[in-house]
Structures are given as C-alpha cells and as structure tokens.
KOLNU-269230 format. One record per residue: residue in one letter; x, y, z of N, C-alpha, C, O in turn. Coordinates in steps of 0.2 Angstrom, whole numbers, padded with zeros to 4 digits, always signed. Last residue first. Layout:
BEGIN
AXYZXYZXYZXYZ;...
This chain:
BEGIN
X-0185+0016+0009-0195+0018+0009-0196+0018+0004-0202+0020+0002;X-0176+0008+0007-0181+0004+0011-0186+0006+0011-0191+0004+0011;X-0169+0019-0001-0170+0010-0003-0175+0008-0001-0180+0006-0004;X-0166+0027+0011-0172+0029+0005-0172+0024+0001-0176+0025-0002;X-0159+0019+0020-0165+0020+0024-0170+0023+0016-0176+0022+0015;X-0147+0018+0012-0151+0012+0015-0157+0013+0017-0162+0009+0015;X-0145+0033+0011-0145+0029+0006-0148+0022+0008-0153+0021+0004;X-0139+0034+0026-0145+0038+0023-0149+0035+0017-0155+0035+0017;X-0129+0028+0026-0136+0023+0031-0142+0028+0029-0147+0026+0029;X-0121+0033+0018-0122+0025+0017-0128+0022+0020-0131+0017+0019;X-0118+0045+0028-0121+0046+0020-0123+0037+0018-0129+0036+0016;X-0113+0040+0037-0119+0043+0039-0124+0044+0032-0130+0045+0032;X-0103+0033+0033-0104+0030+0035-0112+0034+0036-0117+0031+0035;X-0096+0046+0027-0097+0039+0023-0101+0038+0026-0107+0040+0023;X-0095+0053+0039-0097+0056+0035-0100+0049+0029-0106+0049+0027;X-0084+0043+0044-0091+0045+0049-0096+0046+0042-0100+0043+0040;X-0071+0048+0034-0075+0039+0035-0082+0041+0038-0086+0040+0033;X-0068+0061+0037-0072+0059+0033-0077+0051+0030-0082+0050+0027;X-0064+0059+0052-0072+0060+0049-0075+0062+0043-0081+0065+0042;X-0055+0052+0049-0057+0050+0055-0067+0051+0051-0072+0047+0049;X-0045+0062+0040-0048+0055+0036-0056+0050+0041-0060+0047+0039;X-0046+0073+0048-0050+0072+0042-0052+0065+0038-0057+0063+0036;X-0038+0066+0059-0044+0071+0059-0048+0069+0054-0052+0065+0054;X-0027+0064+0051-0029+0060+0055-0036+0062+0055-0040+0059+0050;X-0021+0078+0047-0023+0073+0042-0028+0067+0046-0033+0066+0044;X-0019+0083+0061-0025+0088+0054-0025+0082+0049-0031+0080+0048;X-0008+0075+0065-0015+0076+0067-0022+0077+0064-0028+0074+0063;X+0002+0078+0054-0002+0072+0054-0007+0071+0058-0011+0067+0056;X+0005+0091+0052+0001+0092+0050-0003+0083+0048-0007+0082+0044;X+0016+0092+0063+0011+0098+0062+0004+0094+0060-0001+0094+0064;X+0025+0082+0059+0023+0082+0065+0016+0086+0065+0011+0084+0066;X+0028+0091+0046+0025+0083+0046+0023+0082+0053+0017+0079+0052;X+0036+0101+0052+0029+0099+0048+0026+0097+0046+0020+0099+0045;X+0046+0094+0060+0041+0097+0063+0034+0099+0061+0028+0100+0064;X+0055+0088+0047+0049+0083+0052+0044+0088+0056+0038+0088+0055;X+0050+0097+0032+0052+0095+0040+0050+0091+0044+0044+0091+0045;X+0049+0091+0016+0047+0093+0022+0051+0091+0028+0054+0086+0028;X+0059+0088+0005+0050+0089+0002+0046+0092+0009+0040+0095+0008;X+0072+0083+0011+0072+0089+0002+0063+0091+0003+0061+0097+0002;X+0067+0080+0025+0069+0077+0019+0067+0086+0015+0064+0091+0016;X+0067+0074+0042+0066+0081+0040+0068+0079+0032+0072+0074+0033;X+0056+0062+0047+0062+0064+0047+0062+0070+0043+0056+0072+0041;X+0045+0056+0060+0045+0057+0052+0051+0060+0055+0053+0062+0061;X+0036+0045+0069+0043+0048+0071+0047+0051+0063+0053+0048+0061;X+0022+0044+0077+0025+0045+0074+0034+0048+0075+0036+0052+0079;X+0014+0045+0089+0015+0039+0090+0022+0040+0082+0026+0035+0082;X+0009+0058+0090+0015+0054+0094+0019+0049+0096+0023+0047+0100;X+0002+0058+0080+0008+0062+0080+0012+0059+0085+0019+0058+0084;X-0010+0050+0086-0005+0048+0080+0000+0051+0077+0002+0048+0072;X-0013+0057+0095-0010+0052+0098-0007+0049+0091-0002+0047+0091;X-0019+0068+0089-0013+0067+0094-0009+0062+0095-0003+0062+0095;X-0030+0061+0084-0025+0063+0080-0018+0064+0083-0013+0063+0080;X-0037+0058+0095-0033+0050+0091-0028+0053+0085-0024+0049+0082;X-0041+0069+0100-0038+0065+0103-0033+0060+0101-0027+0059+0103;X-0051+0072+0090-0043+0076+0091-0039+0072+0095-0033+0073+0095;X-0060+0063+0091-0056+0062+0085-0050+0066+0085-0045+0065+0082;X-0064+0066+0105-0061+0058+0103-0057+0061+0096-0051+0061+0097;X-0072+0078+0102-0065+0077+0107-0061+0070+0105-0055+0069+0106;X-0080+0074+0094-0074+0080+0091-0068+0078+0096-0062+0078+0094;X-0086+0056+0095-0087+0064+0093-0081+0067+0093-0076+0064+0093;X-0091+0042+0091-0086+0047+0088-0086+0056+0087-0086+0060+0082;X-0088+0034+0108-0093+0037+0103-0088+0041+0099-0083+0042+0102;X-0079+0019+0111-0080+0027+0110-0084+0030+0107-0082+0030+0101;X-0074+0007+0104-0078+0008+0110-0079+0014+0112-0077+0014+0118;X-0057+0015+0100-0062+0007+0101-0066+0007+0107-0063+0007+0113;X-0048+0026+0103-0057+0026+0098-0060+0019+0101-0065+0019+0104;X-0037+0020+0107-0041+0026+0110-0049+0025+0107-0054+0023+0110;X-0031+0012+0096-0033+0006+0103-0037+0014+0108-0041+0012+0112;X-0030+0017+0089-0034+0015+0085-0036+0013+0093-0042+0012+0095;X-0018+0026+0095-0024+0031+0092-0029+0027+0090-0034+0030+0088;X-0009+0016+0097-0011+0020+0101-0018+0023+0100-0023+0023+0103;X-0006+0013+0083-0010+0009+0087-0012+0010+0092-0017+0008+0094;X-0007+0016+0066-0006+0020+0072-0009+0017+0078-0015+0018+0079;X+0007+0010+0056+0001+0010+0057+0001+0013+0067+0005+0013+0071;X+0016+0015+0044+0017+0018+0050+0007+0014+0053+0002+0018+0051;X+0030+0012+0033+0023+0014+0033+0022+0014+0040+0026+0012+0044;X+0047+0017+0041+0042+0013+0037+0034+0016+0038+0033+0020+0042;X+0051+0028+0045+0056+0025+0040+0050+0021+0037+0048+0022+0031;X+0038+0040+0046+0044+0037+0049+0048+0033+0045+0048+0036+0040;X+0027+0045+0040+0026+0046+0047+0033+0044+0050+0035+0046+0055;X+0024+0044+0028+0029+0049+0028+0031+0049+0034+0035+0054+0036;X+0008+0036+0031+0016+0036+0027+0018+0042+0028+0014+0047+0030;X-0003+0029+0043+0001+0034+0039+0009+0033+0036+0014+0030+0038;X-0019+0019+0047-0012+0019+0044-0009+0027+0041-0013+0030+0038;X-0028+0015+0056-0026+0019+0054-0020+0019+0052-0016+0019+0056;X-0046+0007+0059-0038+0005+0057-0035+0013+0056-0039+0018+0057;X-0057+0004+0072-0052+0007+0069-0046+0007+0066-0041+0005+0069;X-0072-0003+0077-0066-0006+0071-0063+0002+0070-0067+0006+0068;X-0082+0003+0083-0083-0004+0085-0073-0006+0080-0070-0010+0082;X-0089+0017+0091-0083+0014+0087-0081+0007+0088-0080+0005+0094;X-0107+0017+0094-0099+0017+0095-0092+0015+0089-0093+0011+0085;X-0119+0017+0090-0117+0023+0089-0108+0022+0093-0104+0026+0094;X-0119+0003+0085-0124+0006+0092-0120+0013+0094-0120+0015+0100;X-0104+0002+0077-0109-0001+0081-0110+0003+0087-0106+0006+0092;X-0094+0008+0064-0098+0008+0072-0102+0002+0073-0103-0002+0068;X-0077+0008+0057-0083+0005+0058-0087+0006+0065-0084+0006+0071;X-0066+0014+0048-0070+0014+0054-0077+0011+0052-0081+0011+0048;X-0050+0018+0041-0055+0012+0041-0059+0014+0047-0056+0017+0051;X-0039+0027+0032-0042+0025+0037-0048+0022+0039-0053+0025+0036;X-0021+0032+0030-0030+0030+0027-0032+0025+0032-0029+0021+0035;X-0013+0046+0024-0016+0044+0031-0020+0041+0027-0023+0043+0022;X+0004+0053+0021-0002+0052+0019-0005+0047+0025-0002+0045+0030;X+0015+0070+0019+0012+0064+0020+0005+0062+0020+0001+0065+0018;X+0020+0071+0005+0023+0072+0012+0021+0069+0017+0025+0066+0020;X+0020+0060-0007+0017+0062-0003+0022+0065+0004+0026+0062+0007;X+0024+0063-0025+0025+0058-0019+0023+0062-0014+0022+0068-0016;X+0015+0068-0037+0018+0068-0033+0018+0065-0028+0013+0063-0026;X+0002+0070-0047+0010+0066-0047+0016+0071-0046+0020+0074-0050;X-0009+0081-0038-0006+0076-0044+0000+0074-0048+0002+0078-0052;X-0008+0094-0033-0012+0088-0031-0013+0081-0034-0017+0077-0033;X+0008+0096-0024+0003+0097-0030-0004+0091-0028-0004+0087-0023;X+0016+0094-0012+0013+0101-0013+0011+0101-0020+0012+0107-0022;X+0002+0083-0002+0009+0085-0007+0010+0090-0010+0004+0093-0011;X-0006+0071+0008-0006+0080+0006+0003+0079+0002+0008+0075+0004;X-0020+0062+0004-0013+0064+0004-0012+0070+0003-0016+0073-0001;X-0030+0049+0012-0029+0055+0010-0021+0058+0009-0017+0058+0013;X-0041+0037+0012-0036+0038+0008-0035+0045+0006-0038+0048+0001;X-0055+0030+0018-0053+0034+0014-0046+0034+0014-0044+0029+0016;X-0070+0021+0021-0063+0019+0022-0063+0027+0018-0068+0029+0016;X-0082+0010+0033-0080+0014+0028-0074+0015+0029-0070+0013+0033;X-0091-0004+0036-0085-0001+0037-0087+0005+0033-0093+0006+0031;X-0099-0015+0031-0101-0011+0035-0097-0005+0038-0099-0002+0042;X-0090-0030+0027-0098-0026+0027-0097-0019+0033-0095-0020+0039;X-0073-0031+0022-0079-0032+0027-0084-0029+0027-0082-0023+0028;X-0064-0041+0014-0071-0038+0012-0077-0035+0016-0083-0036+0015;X-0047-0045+0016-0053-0048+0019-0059-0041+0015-0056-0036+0015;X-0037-0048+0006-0040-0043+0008-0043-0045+0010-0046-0048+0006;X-0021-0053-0002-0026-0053+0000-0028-0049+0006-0024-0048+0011;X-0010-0052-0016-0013-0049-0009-0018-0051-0007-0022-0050-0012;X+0004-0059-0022-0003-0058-0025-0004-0056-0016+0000-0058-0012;X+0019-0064-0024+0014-0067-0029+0006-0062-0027+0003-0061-0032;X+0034-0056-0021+0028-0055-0019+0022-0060-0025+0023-0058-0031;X+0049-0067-0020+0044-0061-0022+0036-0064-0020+0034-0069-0017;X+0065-0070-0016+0060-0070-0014+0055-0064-0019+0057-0059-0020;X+0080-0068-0017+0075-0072-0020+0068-0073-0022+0065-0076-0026;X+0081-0061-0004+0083-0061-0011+0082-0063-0017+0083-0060-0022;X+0066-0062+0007+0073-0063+0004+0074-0063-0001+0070-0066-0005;X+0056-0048+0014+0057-0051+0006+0066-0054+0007+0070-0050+0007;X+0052-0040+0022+0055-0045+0026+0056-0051+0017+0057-0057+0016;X+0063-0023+0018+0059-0026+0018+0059-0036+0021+0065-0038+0022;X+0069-0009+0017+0072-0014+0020+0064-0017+0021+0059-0015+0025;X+0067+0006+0018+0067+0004+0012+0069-0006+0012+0070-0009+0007;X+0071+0007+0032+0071+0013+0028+0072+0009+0020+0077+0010+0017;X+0062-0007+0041+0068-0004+0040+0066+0000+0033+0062-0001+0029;X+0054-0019+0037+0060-0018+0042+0063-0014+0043+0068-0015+0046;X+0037-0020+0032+0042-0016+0032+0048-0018+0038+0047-0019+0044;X+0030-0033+0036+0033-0033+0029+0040-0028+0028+0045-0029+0026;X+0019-0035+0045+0028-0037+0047+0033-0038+0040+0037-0041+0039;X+0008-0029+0042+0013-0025+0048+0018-0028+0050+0022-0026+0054;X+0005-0040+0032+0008-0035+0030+0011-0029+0034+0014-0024+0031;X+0009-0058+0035+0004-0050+0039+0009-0045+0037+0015-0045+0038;X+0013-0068+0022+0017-0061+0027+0011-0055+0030+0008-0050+0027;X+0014-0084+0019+0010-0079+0019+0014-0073+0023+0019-0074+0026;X+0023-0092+0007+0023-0092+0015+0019-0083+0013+0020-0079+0008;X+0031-0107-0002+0026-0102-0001+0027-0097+0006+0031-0099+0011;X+0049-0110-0005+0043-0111-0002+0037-0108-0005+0038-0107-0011;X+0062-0110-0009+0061-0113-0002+0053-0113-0003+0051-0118-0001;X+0062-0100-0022+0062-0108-0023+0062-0114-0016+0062-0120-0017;X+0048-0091-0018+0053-0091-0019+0054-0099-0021+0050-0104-0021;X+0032-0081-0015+0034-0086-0017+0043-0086-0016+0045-0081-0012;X+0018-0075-0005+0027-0075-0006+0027-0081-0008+0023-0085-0006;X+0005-0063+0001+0007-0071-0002+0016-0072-0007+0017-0068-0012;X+0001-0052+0013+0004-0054+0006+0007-0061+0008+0010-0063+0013;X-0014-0047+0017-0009-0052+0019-0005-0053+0013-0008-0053+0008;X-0018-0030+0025-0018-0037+0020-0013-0041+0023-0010-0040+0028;X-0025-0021+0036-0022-0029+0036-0024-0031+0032-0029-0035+0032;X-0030-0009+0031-0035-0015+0029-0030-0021+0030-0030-0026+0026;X-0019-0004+0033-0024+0000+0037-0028-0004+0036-0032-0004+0041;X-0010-0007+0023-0008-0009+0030-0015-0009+0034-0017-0014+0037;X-0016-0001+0010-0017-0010+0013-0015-0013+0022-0017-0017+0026;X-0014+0010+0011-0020+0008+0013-0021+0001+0014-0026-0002+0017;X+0001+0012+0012-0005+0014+0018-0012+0011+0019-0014+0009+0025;X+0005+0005-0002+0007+0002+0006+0004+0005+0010+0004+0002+0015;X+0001+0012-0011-0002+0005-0010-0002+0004-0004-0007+0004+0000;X+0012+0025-0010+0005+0025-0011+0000+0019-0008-0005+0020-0004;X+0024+0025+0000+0021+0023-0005+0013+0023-0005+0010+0021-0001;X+0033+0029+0009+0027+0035+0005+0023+0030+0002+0017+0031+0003;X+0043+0020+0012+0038+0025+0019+0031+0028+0017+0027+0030+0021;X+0045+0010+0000+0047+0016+0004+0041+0017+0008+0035+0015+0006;X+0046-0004-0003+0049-0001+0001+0050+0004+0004+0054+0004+0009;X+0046-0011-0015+0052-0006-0018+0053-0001-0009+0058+0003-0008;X+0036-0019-0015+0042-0021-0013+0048-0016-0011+0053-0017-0008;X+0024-0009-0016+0024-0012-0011+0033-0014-0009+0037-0012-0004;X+0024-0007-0031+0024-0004-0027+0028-0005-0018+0033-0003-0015;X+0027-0019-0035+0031-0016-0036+0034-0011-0032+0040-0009-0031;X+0011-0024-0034+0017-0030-0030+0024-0024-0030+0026-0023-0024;X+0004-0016-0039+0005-0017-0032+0010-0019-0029+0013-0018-0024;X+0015-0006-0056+0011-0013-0051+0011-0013-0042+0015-0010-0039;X+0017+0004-0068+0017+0002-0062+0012-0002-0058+0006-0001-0058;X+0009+0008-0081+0015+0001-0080+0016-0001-0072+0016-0007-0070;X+0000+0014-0077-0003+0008-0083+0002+0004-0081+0002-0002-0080;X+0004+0023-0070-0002+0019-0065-0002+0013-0071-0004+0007-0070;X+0012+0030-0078+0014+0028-0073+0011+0021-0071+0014+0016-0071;X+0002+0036-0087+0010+0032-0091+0010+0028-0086+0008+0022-0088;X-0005+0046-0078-0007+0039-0080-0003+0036-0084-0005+0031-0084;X+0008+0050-0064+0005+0049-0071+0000+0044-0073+0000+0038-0070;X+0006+0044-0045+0009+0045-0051+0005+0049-0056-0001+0052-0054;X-0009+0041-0038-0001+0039-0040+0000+0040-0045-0004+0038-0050;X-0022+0042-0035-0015+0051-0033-0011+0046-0035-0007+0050-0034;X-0027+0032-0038-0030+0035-0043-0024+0044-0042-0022+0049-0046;X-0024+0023-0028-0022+0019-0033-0022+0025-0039-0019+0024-0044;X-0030+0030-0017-0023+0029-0017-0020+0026-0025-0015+0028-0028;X-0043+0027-0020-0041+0033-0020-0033+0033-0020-0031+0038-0023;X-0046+0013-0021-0046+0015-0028-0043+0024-0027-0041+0027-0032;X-0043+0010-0007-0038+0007-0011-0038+0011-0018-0033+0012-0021;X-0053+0018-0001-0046+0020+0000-0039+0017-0005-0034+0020-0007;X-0065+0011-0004-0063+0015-0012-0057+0019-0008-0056+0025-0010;X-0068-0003-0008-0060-0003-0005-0060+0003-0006-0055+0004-0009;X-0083-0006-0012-0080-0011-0007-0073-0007-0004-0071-0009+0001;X-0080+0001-0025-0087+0000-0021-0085+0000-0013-0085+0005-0009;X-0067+0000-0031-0071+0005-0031-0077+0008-0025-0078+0013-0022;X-0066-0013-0030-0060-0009-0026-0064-0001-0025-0064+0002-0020;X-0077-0019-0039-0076-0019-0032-0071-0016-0028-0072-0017-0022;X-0071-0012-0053-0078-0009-0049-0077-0010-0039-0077-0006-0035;X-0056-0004-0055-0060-0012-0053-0066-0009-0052-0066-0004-0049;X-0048+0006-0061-0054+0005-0062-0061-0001-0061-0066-0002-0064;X-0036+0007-0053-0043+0013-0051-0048+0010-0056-0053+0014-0056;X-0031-0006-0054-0037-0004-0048-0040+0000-0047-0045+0001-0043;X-0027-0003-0065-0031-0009-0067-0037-0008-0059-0044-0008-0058;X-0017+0006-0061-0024+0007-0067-0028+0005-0067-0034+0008-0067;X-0008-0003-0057-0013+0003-0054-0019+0005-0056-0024+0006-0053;X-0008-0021-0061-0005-0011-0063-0011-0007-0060-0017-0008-0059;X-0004-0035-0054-0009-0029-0057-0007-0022-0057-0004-0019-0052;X+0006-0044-0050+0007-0040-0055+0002-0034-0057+0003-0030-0062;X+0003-0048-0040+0007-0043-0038+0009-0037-0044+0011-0031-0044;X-0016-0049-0038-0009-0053-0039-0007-0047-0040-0011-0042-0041;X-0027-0050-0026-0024-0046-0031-0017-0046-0032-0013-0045-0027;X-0042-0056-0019-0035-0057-0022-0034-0053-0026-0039-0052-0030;X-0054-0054-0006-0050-0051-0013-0044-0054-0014-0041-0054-0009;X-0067-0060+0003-0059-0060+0000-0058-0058-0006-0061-0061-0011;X-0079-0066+0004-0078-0061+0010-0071-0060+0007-0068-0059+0012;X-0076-0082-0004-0080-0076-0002-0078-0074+0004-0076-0077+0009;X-0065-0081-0018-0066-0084-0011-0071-0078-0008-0070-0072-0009;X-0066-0074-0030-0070-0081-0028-0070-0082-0022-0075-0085-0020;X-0062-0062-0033-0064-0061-0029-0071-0070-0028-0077-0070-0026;X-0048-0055-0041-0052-0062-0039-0055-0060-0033-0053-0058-0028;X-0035-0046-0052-0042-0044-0045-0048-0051-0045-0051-0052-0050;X-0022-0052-0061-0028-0049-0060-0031-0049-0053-0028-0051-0048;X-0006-0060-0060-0011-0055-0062-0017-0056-0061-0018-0062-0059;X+0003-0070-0058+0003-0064-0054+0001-0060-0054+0002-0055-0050;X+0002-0082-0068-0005-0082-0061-0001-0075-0057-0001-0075-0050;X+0009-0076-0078+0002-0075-0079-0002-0076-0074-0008-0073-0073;X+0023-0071-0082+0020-0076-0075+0013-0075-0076+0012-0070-0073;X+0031-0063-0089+0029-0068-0093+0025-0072-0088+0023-0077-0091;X+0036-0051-0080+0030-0048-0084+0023-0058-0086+0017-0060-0086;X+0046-0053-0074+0041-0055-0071+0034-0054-0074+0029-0055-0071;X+0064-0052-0077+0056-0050-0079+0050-0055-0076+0051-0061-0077;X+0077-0050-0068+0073-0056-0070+0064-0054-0071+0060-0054-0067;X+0093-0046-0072+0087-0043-0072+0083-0051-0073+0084-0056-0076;X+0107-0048-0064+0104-0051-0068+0098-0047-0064+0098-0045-0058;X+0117-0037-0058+0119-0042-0064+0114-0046-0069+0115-0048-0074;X+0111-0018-0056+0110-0027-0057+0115-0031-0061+0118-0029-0067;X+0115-0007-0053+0118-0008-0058+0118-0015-0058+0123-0019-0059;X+0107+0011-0047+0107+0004-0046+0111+0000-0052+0112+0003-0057;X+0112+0024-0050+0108+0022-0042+0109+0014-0043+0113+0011-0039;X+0110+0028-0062+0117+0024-0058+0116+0022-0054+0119+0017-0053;X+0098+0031-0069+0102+0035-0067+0110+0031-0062+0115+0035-0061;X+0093+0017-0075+0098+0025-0080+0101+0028-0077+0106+0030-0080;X+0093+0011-0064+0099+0009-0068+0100+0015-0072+0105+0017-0073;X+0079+0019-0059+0089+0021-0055+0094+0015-0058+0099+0014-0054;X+0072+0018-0068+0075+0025-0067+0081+0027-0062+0085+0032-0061;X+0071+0005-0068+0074+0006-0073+0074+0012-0074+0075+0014-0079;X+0065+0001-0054+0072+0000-0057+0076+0002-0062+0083+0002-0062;X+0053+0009-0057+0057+0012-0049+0065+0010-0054+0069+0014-0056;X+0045+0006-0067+0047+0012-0064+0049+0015-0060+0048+0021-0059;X+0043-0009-0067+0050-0003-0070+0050+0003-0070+0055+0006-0072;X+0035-0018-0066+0032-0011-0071+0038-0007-0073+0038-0004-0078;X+0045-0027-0063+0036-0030-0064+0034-0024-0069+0033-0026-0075;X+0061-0037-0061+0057-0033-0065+0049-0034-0064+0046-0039-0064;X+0071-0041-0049+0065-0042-0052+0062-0035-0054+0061-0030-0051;X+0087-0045-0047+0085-0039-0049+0076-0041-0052+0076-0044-0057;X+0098-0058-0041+0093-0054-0044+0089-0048-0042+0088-0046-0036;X+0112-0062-0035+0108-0058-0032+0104-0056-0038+0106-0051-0041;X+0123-0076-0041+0120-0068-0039+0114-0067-0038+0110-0071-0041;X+0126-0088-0041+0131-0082-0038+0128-0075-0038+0130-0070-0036;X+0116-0095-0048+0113-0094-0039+0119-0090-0037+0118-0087-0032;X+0107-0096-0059+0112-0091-0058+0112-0089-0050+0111-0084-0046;X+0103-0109-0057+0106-0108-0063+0112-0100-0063+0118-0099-0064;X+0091-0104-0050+0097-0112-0047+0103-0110-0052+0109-0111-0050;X+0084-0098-0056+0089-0095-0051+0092-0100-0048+0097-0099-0044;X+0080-0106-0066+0085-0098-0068+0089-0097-0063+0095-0096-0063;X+0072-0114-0058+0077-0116-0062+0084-0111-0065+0090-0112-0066;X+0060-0106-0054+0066-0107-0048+0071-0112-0052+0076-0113-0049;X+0056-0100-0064+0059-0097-0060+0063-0098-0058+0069-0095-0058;X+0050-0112-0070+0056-0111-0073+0060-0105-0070+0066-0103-0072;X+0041-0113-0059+0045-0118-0060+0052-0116-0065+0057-0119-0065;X+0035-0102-0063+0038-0102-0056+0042-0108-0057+0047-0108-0054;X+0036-0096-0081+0031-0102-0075+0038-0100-0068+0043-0098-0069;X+0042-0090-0088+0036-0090-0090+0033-0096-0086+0029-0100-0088;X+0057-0077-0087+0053-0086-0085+0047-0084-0087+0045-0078-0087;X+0066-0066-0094+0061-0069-0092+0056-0077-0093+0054-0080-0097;X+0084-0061-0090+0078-0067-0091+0073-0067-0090+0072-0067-0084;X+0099-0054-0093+0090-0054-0093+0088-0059-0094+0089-0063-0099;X+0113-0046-0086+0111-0054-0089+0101-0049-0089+0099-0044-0086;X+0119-0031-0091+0118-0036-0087+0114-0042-0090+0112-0042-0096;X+0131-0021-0092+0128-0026-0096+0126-0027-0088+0128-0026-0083;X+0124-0003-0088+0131-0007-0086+0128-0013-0091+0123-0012-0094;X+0119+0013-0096+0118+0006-0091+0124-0001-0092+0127-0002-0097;X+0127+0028-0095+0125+0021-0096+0124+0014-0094+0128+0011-0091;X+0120+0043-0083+0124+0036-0085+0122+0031-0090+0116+0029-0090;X+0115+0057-0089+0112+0051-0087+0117+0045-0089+0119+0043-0094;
C-alpha cells in the first residue's frame, strides 16, 4: 500500500466558509471528503493523490431525510446509507430506495458511506444512482457561483465523468412521493452481499384501469453511465401488463443498453441477463401492486 502524499485538510463548518477556503485556495482543484470510502481507499492505494482534501463532515444542512414539503423528500448529500435503510418513509413510500440502500456494501460501509458520495463518485454500478434515476430525482448543487437544480438524467456524462464542477457539490436530493406506484430494486452479483453489481435494474410502475399508466426503468452496469431505459418505458405506457408486454420491454431494454466486458462480466452476459433482470423487476412491482390493493380491499371490509 503506498503512502499517502501531504496534502492540505480543511474542514468548513458553513458554506459560506466553504466558499472562503476555496477563494483562498483557488490554485487548486479540491478533493471533497463526505464517508471516504471511495477517496481514502484510492489515496491509500495511489489511485488518487489530492492537494487539498475539504471534509464536508462539519455542514450540518447536508444531513438528514425531510419530508415538510408535501408530496417531497429531501435527502441531504450527506445522509449515510444506514440512515436510509432505516427511514420509515424510504421504507414505506421508496422501498426501491430502502432495497438498494440495504445490498450496499458492509454495515461498516452503509454507516460511513453517503448518497451524495455515492452518487458523485460516478460509477455506472452505483447502488443509489439506479433507483433515484428510475424516480427522477432532482439533485440540488451548491458552489461559490451559485445554487442550481440537476434532473438527475443529466448528471451522468461519461465513464465516471459527472455534470459537477470542480468546485461544485451535491447539497441534498429531492423526490417527488407519488400515491399509488410501486417500486423495486434488483441486483444480481456473484454474492448476495457486499458486492458491486454486474448488473442492476429498478423499477417503478403504476396502473390505471388495468393499464400501464407510469413506467420508470433504470439499469446499472448497462453502459458507461447509469442507464435509464426509454424505449422499453415509452412500450409499456398504456398497455395492459401481461407476459408478452413484459418480455417485450425487457428486450427492448437490452437493446437499448451498451455494457462492456470488465474483470466481474462479459458484455454478452450482461446483454443475456438485462432482459431476465428487467422482467422480474417489471413484475415484481405488478405483484406489489396486486398485493397493496388486496390489503386495501381487507381495511375496507
């Protein structure tokens, strides 16, 4: 294991002393610190050798789960995973988001690792970044230029290449909360527990009048960036949900993908087995969905 190079450390304890540190050290390109479990295993290892690390630990509006605005979630960047497999209403209301939040990693891991972290750090797999694509979040961005909202279908650019500038950070997510959906979050890996994903699929569906009224579909490992499936969502809409539709939209969301062959799987693997993933997430949501109205109807008698 290499040793770590010097570098400069600051933690601000207000965005206003953020953007002071970074006026102050504007010759270089910062390093944001939230859980460290991506940075500070590729400074140990060499992968990475910042000049200035800036912690983000000391910001306190970059934390917790809020749910004052009605119909909407906030989740600042800094909340630890943990904190989401245990929220009740991620639970209730999101539980794609509590199932993704609950395959990441160790629990070591989930305590220090953050959404915001997750998300920034930009890979294809990432756990957070499927199911929020699949629920159009919006992530909220600070820097010393501004605020500025990001639809999170325009956050990825590229093979770990994000629309974040260098300065810029993630402050907090929001979620719309919509009645009557269902959702899941499926990954296949060759363990069933901490391990990165070969690949993953999550998926949102709502009916109306026995039709498909709302499809989201998102997949990881699908290609350079998270991968939302638009072909396959724009099939189902207005569709009854039977067998031939659901194989249909899983095709189409293999075709619509472009996975690479890596150390963990072949793209043709990955091609193989994004339909079968598609598939099951499709009608495991239905299944929700039929189990939720079963449950409504014994409330009412």
């Amino acid at each position: 294991m290499a040793a770590l190079k010097p570098f400069l450390y600051e933690r601000p304890s207000s965005l206003e002393e953020l953007s002071s540190l970074l006026a102050r050290h504007s010759e270089i390109v910062p390093r944001y610190l939230a859980g460290g479990t991506d940075l500070l295993v590729a400074m140990r290892t060499g992968k990475d050798a910042p000049e200035l690390v800036v912690d983000l630990k000391g910001l306190p509006e970059l934390s917790g789960i809020n749910t004052s605005e009605p119909g909407k979630l906030w989740i600042g960047a800094l909340t630890t995973i943990h904190s989401l497999e245990i929220n009740e209403t991620i639970q209730t209301r999101l539980p794609l988001l509590f199932e993704a939040a609950r395959s990441l990693g160790s629990w070591q891991v989930r305590n220090r690792g953050t959404i915001g972290g997750n998300l920034a750090n930009g890979a294809p797999t990432a756990d957070m970044a499927i199911p929020l694509l699949a629920l159009d979040a919006e992530l909220c961005t600070w820097s010393p230029a501004g605020k500025r909202s990001i639809p999170i279908a325009s956050f990825w650019l590229g093979a770990r290449k994000t629309a974040l500038s260098p300065e810029e950070i993630i402050t907090g997510i929001e979620i719309s909360l919509e009645q009557g959906s269902a959702s899941i979050y499926l990954k296949l890996g060759p363990r069933q527990a901490m391990d990165i994903a070969i690949v993953s699929a999550a998926a949102v569906i709502k009916l109306d009048h026995g039709l498909i009224r709302k499809a989201g579909i998102a997949l990881g490992g699908a290609g350079p960036t998270p991968l939302r499936a638009r072909a396959a969502e724009a099939y189902l809409q207005g569709r009854p949900p039977i067998a031939e539709h659901i194989i249909e939209a899983g095709r189409l969301a293999a075709k619509e993908s472009n996975p690479r062959t890596s150390a963990r799987a072949s793209r043709e693997y990955r091609l193989a087995v994004i339909p079968v993933l598609v598939e099951r997430a499709i009608r495991s949501c239905l299944k929700r969905l039929e189990d939720l109205e079963e449950e409504t109807l014994r409330q009412r008698s």
